[in-house]
N, C-alpha and C positions, 0 to 999 in steps of 0.2 A: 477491531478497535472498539474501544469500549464509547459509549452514548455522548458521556460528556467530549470526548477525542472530537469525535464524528458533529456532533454541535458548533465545537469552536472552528473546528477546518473549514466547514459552510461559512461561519461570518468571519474569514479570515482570506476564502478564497480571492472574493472581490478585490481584496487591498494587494494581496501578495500572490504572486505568479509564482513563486517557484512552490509555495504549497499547495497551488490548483495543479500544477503538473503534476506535485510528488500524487496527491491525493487519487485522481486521474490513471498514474499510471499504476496505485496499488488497486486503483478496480481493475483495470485491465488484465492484471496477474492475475487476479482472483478468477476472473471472467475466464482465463485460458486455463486453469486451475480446474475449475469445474468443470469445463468440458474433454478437458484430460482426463480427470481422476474419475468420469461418468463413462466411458469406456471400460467394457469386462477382461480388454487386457490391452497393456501394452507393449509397444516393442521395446526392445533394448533402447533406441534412441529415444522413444517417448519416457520411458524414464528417465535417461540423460536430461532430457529438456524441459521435465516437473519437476527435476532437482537442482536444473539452473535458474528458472521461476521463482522458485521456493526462494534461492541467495537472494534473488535483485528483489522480490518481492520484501524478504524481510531487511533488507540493507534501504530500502526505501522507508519502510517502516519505521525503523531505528530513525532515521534522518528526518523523516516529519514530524518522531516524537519530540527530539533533539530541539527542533523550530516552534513548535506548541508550546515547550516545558519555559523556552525564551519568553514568551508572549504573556504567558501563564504568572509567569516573574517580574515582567512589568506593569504588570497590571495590578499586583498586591503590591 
């Protein structure tokens, strides 16, 4: 997420709950993300399971941009 994203999410969480969730759960991805992808190998299912990460994390993503770009809009 780029600086400006990550600024307005913080003073956004306090008012709106579903962007402290979304925001929340793309650390969390990330969080299982790195600790997947810091392992020198994976098994077949651990690939299976950084590449289901990988959807929900960017489908999250997409959906908090979706909600920012709203915010972003009322406010000019």
């Amino acid at each position: 997420m780029e600086a400006r994203d990550i600024e307005l999410v913080e003073k956004l969480q306090e008012e709106d709950g579903e962007v402290k969730a979304l925001y929340d759960q793309h650390l969390q991805y990330e969080q299982l993300l790195n600790q997947l992808e810091s392992k020198s190998y994976l098994s077949s299912a651990e690939e299976q399971e950084v590449k289901e990460i990988k959807k929900k994390k960017l489908a999250g993503k997409t959906k908090l941009q979706a909600i920012l770009e709203k915010y972003r809009e009322s406010e000019a």
